[in-house]
Backbone bond lengths (Angstrom), bond angles and torsions (degrees), N, CA, C in turn:
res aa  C-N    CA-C-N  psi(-1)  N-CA   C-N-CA  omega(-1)  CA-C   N-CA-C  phi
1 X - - - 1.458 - - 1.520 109.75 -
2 X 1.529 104.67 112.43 1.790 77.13 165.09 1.229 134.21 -93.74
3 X 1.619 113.97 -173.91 1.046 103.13 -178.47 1.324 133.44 -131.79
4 X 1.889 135.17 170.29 1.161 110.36 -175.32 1.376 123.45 -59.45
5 X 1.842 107.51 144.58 1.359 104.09 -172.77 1.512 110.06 -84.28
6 X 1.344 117.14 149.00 1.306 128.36 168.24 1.561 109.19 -138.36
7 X 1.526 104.67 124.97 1.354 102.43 -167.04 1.333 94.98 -115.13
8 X 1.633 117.80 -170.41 1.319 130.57 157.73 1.323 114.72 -58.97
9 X 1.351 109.93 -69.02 1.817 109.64 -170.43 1.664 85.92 -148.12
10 X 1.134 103.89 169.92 1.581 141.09 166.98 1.433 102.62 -23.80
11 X 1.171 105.53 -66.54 1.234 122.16 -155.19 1.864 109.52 -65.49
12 X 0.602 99.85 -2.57 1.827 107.25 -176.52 1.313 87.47 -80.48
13 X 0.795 146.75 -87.57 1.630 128.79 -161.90 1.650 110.95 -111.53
14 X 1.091 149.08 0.45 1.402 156.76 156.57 1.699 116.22 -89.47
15 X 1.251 136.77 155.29 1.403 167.56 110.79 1.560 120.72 -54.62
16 X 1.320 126.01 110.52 1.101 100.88 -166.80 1.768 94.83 -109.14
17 X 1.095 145.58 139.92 1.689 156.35 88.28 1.675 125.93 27.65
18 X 1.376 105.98 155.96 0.995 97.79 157.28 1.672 136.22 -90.12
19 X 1.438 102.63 151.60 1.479 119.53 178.45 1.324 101.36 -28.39
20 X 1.876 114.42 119.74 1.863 105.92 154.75 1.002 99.10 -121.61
21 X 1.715 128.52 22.91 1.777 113.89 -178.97 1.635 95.40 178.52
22 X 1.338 106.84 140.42 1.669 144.51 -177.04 1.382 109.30 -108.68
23 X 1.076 112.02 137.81 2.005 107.74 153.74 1.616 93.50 -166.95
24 X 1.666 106.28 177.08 1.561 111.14 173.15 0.854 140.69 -48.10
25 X 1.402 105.16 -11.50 2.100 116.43 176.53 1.484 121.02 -120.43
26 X 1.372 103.24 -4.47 1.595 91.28 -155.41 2.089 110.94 -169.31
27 X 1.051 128.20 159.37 1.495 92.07 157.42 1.193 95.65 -145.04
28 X 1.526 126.47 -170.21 1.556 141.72 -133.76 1.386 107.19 -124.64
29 X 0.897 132.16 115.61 1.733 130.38 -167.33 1.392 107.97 -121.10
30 X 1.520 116.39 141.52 1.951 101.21 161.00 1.602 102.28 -79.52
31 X 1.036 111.27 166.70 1.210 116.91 174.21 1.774 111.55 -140.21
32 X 1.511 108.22 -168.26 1.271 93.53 172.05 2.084 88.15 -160.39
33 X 1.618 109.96 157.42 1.268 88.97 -175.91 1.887 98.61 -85.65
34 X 1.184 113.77 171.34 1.195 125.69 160.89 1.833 131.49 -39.49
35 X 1.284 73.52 -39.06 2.120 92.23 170.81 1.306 114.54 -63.56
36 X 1.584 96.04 -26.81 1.791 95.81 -152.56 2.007 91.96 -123.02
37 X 1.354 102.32 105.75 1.393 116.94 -155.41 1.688 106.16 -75.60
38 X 1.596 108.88 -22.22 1.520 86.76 -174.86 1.387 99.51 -139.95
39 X 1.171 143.27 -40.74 1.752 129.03 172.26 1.236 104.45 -68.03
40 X 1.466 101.89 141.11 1.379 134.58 160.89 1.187 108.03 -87.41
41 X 1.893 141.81 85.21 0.919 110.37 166.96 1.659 118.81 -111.17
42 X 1.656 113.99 27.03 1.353 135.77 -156.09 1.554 99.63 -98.04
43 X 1.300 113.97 160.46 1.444 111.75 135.37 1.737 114.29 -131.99
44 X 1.290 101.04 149.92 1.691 106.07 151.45 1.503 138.14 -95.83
45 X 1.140 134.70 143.66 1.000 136.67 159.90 1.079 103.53 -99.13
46 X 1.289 123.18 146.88 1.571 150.05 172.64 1.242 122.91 -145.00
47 X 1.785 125.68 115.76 0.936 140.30 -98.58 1.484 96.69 -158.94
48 X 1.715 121.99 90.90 1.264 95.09 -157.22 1.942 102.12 -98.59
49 X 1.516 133.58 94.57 0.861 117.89 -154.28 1.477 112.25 -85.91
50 X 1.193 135.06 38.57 1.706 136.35 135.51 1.172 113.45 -72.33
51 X 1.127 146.96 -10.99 1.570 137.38 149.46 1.756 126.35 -86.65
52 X 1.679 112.14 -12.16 0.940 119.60 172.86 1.655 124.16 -81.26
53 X 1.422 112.78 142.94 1.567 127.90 177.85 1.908 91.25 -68.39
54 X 1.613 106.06 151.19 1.630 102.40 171.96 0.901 120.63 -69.65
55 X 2.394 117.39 -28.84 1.731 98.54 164.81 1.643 111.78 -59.64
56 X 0.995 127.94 -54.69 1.681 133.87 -165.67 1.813 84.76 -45.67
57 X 1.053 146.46 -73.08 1.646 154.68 -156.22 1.602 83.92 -47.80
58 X 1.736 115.86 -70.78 1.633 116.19 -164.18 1.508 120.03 -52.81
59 X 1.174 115.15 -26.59 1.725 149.16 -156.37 2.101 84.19 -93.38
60 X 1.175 110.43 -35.64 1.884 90.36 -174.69 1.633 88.32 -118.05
61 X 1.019 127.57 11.29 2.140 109.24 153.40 1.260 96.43 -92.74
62 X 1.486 112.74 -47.71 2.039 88.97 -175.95 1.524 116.70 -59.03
63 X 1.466 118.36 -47.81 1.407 101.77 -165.67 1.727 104.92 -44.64
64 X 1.857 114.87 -46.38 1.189 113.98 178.90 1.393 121.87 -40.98
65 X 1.384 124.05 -56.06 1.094 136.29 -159.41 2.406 95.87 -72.73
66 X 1.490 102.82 -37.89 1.906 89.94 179.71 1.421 109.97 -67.93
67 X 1.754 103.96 -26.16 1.661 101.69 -178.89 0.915 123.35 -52.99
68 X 1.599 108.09 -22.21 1.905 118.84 -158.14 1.629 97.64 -100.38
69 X 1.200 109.48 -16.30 2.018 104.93 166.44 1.388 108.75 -64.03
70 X 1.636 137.47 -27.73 1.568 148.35 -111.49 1.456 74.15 -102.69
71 X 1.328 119.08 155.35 1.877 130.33 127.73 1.260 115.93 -159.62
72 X 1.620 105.90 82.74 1.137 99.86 -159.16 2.232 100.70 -138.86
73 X 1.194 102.47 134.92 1.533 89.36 179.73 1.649 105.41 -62.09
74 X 0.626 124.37 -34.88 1.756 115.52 175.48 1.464 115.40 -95.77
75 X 1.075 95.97 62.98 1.518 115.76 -172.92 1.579 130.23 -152.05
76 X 1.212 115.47 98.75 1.453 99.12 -169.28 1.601 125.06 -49.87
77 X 0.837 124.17 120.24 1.969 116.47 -146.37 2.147 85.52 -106.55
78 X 1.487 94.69 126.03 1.487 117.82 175.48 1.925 92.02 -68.53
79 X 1.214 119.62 116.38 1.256 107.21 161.09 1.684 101.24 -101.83
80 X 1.274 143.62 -13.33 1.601 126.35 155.32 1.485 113.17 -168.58
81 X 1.561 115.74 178.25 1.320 109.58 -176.14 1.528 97.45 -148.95
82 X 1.334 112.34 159.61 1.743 109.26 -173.57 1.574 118.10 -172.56
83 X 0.921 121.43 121.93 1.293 125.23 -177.50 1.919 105.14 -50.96
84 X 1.348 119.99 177.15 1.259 127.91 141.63 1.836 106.03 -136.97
85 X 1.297 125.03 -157.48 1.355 107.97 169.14 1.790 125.16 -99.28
86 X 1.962 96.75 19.32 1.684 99.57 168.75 1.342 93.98 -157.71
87 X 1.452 119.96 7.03 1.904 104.02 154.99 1.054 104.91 -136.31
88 X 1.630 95.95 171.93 1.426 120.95 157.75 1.591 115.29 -95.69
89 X 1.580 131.14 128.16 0.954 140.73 175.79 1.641 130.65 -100.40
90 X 1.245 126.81 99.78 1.166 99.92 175.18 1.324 118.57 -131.22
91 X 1.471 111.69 144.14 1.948 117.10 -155.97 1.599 85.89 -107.83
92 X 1.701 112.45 143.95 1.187 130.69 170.84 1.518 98.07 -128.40
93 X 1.263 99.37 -172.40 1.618 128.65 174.60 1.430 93.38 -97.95
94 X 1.163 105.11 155.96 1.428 124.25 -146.50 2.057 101.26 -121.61
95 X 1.059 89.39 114.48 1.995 88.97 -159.43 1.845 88.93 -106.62
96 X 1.225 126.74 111.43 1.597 139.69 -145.35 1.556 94.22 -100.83
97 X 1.015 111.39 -32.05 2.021 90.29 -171.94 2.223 112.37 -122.13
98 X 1.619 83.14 46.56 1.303 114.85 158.43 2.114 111.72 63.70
99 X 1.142 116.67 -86.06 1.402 115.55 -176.50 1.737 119.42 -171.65
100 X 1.287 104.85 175.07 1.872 92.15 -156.86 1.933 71.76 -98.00
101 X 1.036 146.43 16.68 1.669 136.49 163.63 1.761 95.80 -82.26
102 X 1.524 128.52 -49.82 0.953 122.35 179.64 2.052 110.11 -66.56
103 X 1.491 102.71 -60.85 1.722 98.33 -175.84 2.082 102.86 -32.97
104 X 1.433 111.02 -34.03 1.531 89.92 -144.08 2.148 89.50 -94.38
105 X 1.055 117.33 -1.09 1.178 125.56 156.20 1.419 128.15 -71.03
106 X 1.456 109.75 -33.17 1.073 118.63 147.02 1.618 153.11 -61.51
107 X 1.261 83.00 -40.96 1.976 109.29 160.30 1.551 116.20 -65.64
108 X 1.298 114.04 -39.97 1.715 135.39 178.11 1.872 81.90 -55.46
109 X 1.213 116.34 -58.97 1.433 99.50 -143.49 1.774 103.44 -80.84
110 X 1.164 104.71 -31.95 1.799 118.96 172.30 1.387 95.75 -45.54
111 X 1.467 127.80 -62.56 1.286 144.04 -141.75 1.270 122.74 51.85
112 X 1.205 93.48 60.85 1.901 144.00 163.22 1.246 141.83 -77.53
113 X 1.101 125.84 93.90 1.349 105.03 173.95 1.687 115.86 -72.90
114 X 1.229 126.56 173.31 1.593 136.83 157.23 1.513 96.45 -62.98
115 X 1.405 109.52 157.73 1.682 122.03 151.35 1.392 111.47 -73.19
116 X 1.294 98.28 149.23 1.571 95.41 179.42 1.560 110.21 -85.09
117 X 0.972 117.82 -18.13 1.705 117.04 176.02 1.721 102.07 -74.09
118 X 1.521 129.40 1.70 1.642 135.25 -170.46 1.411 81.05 -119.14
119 X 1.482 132.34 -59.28 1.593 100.39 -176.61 1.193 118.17 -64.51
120 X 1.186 136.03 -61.66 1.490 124.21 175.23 1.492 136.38 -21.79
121 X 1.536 102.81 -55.67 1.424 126.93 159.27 2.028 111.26 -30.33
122 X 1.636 97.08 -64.93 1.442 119.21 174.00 1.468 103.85 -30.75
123 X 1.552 83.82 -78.98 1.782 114.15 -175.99 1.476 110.59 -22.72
124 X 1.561 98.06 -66.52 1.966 95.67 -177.36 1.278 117.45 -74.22
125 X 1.757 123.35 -9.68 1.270 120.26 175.74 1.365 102.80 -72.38
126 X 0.723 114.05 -58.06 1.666 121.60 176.24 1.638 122.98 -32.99
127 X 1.534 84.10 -42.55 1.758 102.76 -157.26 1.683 97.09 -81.47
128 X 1.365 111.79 -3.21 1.708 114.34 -178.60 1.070 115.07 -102.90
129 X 1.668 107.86 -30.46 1.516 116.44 179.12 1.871 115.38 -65.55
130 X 1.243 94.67 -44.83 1.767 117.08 164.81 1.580 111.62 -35.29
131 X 1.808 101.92 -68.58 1.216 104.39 -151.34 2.127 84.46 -81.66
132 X 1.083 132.93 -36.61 1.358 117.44 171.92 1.852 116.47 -33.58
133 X 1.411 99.58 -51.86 1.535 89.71 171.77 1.495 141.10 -73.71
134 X 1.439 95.16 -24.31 1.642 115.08 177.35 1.741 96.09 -58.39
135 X 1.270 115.35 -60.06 1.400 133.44 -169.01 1.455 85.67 -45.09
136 X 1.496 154.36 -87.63 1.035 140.53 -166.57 1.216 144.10 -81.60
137 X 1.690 98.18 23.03 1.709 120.78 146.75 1.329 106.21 104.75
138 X 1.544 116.95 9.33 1.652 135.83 -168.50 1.358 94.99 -94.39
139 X 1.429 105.01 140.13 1.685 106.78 162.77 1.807 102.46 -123.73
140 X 1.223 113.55 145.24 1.612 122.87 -172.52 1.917 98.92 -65.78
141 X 1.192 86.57 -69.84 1.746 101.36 -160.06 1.487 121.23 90.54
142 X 1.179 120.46 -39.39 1.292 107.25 174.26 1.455 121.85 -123.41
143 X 1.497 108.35 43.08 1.565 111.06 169.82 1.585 115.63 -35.78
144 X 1.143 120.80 157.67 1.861 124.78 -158.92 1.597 107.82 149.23
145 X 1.605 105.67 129.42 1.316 107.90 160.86 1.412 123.28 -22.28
146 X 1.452 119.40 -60.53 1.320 111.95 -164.32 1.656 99.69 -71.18
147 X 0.666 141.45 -29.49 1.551 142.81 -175.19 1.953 114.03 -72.16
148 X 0.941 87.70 -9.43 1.891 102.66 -178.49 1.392 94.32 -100.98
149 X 1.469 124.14 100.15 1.500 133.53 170.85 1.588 106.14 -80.33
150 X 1.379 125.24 146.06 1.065 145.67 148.29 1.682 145.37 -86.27
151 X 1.035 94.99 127.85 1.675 97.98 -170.81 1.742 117.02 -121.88
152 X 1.186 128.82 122.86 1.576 115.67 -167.44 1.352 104.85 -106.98
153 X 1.615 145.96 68.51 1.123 136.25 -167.25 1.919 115.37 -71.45
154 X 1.255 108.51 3.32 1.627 122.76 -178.40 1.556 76.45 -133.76
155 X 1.744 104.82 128.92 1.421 109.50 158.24 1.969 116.35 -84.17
156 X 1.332 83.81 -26.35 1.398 77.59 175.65 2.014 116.85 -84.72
157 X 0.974 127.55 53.28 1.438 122.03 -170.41 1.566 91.34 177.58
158 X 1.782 91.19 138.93 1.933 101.17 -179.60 1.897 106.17 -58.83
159 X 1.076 97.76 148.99 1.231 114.71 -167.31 1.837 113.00 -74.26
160 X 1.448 115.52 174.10 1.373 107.62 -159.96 1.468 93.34 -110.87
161 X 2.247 117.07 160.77 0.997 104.29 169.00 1.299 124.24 -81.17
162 X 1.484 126.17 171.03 1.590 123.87 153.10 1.565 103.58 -136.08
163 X 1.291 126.77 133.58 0.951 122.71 -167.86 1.905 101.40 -112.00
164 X 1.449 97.48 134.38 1.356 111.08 -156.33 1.921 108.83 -118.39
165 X 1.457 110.88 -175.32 1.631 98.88 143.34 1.586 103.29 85.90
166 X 1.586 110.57 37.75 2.043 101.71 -172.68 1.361 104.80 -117.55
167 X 1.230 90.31 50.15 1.814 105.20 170.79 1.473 115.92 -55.47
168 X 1.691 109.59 -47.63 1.418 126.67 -158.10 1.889 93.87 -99.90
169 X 1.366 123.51 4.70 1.657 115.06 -141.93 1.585 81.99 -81.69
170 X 1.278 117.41 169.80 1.598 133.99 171.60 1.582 102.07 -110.64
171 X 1.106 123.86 162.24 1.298 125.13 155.54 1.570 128.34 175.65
172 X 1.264 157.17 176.01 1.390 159.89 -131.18 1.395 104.82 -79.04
173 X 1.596 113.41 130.96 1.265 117.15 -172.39 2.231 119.37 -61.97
174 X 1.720 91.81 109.39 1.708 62.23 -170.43 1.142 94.04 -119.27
175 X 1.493 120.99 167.75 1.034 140.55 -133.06 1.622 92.79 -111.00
176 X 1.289 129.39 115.91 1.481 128.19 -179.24 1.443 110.46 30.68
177 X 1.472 136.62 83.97 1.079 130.28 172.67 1.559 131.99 99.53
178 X 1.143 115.51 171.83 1.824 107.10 -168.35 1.693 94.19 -132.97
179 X 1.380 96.73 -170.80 1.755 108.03 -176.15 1.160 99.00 -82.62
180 X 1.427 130.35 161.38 1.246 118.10 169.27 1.484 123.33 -116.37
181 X 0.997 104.71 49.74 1.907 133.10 -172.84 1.290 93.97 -56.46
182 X 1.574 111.92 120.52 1.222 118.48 157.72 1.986 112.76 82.26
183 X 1.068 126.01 -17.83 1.208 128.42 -159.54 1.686 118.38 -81.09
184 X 1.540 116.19 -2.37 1.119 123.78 -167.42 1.604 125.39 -87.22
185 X 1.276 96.05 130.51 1.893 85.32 -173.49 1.492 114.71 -103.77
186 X 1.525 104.70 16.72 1.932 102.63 -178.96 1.491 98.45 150.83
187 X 1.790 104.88 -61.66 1.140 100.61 -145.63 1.778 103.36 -97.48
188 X 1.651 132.21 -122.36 1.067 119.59 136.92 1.367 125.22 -58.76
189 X 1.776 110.85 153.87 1.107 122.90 159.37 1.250 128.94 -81.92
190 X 1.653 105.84 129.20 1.379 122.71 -173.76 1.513 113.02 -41.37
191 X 1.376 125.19 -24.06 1.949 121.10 -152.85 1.874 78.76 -113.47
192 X 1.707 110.08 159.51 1.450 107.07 160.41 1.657 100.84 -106.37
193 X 1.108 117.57 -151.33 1.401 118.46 -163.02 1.530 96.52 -127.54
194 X 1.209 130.58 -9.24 1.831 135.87 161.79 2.007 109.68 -110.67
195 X 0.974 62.12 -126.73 1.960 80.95 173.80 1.451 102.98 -66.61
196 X 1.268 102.53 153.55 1.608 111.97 176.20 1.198 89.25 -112.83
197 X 2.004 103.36 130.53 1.147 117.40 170.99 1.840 136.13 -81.79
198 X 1.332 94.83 163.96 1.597 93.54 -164.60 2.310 100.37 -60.22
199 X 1.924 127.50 136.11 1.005 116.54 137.78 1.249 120.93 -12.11
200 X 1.529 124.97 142.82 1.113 128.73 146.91 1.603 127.69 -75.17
201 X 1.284 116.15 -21.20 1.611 111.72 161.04 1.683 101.72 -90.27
202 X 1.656 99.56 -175.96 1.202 114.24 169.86 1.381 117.91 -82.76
203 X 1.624 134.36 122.53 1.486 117.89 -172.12 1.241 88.43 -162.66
204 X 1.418 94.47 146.36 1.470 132.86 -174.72 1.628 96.37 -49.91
205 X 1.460 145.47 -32.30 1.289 128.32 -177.92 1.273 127.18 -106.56
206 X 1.526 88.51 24.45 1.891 87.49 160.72 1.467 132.22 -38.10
207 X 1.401 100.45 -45.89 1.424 109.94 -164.85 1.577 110.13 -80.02
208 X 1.586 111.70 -16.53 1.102 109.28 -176.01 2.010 113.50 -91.72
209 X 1.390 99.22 -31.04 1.778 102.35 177.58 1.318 97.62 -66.40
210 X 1.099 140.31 -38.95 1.584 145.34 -173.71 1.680 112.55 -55.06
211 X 1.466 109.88 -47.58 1.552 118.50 -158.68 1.681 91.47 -72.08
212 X 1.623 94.31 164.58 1.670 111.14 179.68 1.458 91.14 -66.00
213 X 1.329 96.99 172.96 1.884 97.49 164.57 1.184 125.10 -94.21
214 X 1.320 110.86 11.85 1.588 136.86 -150.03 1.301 98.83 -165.08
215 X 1.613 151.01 49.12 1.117 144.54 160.59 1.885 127.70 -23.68
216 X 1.891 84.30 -53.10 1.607 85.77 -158.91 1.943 100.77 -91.32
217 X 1.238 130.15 132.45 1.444 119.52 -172.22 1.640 121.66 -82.70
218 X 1.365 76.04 -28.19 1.762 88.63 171.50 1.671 107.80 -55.82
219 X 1.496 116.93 -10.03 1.891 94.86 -177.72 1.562 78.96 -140.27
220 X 0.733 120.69 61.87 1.630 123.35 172.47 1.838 97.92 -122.71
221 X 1.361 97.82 131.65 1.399 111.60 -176.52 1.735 116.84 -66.35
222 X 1.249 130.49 32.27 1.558 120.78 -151.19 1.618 99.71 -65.80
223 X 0.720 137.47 6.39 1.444 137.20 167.93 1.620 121.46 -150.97
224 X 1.546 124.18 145.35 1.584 113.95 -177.74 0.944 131.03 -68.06
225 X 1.754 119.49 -4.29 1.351 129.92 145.71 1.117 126.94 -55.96
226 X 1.214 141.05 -32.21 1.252 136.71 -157.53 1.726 117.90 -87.33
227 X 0.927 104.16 158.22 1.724 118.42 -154.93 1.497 113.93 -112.44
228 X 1.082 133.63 129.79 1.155 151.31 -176.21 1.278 119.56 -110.61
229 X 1.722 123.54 126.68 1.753 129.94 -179.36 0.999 121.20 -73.34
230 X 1.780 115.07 -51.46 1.340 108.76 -154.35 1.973 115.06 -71.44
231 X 1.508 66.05 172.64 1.917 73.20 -166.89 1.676 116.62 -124.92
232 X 1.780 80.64 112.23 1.624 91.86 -165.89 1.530 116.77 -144.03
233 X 1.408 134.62 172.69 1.340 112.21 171.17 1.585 92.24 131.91
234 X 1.358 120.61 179.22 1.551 145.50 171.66 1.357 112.58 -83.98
235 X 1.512 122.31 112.50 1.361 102.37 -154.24 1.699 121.82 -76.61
236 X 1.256 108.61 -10.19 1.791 132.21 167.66 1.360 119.67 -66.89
237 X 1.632 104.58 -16.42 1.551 92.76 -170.14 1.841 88.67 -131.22
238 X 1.454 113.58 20.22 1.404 106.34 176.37 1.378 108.70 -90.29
239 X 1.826 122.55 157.33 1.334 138.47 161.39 1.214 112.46 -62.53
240 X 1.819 111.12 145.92 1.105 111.27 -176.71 1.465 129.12 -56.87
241 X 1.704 101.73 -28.19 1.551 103.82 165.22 1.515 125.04 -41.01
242 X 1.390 89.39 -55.55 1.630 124.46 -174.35 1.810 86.61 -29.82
243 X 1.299 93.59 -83.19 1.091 122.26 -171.88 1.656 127.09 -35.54
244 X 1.486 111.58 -37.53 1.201 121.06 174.09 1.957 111.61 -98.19
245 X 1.153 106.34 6.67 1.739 120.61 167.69 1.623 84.70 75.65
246 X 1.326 138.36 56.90 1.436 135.80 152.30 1.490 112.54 -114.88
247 X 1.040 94.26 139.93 1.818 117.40 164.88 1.615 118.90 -8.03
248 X 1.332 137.69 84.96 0.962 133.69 -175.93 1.768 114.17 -109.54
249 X 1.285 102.88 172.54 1.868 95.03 -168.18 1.722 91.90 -152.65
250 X 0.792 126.80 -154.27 2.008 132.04 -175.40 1.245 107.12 -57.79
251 X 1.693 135.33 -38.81 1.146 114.03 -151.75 1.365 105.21 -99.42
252 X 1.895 125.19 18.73 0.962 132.49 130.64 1.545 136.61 -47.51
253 X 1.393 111.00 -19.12 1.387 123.19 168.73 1.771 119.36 -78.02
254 X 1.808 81.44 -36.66 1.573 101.31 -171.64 1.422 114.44 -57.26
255 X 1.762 100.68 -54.82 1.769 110.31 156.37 1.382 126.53 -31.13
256 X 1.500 123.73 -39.27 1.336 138.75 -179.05 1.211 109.54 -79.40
257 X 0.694 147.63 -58.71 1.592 154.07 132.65 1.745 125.03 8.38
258 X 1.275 91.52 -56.63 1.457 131.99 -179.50 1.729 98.81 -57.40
259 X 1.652 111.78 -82.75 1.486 123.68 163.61 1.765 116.53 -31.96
260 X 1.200 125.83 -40.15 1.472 139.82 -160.46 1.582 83.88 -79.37
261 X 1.236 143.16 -46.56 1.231 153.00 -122.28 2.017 99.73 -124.41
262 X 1.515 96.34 -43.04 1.753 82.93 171.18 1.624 100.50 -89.35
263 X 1.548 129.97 -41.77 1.197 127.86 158.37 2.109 109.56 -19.94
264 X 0.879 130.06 -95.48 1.508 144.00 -178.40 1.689 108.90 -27.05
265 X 1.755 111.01 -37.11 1.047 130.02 -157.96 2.161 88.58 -85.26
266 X 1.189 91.33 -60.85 1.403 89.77 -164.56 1.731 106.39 -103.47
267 X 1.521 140.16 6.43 1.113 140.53 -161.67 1.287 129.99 31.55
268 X 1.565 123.67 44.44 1.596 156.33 135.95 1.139 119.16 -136.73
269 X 1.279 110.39 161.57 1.218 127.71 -170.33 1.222 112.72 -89.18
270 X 1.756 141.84 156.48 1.106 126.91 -145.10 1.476 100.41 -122.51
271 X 1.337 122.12 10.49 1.762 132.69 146.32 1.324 106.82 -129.50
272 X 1.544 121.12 50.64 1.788 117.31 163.91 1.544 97.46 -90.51
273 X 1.479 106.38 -178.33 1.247 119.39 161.59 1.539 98.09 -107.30
């Protein structure tokens, strides 16, 4: 089984880039792995968790740990995750021409619409990335432009979605750990295939690589019927359930979806001010 990696520093198997992102804990680097001597096509997050609350700490191993279920081209794909002995790290694929929150800010200012043969396109990229997660009992919660990353692998042609951002997502109670589909960057894979094993240093997220990803069962999705309370999400692109604190299940995503889709179509949202 392997196990989670915990290294010394960064630098043991990463290169790190320059800065493309800041926030209160941490900031966003390209990176590149060590194998791969001259494209950057990675990023890191770095995660400095001495300023973090333990939900905020539990809230960035799960998103890690649903990323590592993902394999999906419209999908922001986790390529690894790793302790050091004062962060949490986690390297993605690297989506280059930013997000459809930025494209439609952009269109606002052209006074532009999209083509309709580019929303559609969107639309079903989207609409696969969705149903990929539904299929494995995950619900997003906060579908939204800004959460739909972009990647342009043809410079000449609009770029493709990946849908990112499952910090807040809920999904099927699993039992110490997830599959580790897709998550590998060369060497071992970051997830084991039972229990996730203890770091080899001492670090503040023991307790969190250890826990189910789904502790409590009572809100664990074990079937696509089942309904979920809490109340969370973007409040423009939430279901009316959402919205009125009732019982919601997938086709709360579907609603989100829905907004993303007249949003793109018309460049507002269809309950903004």
């Amino acid at each position: 089984m392997a196990s989670i990696k915990a290294l010394r520093s960064i630098a043991d198997e990463y290169r790190e880039g320059k800065v493309i992102g800041k926030g209160t804990y941490g900031t966003v680097h390209l990176c590149a792995h060590n194998s791969t001597p001259h494209e950057q096509t990675l990023v890191i997050k770095k995660i400095d968790l001495a300023r973090m609350k333990r939900k905020e700490i539990a809230d960035l191993v799960k998103e890690a740990k649903l990323l590592g279920m993902f394999n999906h081209p419209n999908i922001v794909r986790l390529r690894d995750y790793f302790s050091t002995p004062d962060m949490l790290c986690i390297v993605q694929e690297f989506c280059s021409a930013k997000d459809l929150a930025y494209e439609v800010k952009v269109m606002k200012k052209t006074q532009k619409l999209f083509p309709e043969d580019v929303i559609w396109t969107w639309f079903l990229q989207i609409s696969a990335a969705v149903k990929h997660i539904h299929d494995r009992k995950i619900l997003h919660r906060d579908i939204k432009t800004a959460n739909i990353f972009l990647d342009r692998p043809d410079p000449n042609s609009w770029p493709v979605c990946r849908l990112g951002d499952f910090g807040i997502s809920k999904g099927a109670c699993v039992r110490h750990g997830v599959e580790p589909s897709g998550c590998s960057t060369g060497g071992p894979n970051a997830f084991g295939d039972g229990a996730l094993s203890t770091p080899t240093h001492p670090s503040p997220l023991r307790p969190y690589l250890l826990a189910p990803l789904n502790p409590d069962p009572a809100t664990a999705l074990e079937r696509t019927e089942a309904l979920a309370r809490s109340h969370v999400g973007t409040p423009y692109y939430m279901s009316p359930e959402l919205c009125d604190n009732k019982p919601y299940s997938y086709k709360s995503d579907v609603w989100s979806v829905g907004v993303v889709l007249y949003e793109l179509a018309t460049l507002r949202q269809p309950f903004g001010v």
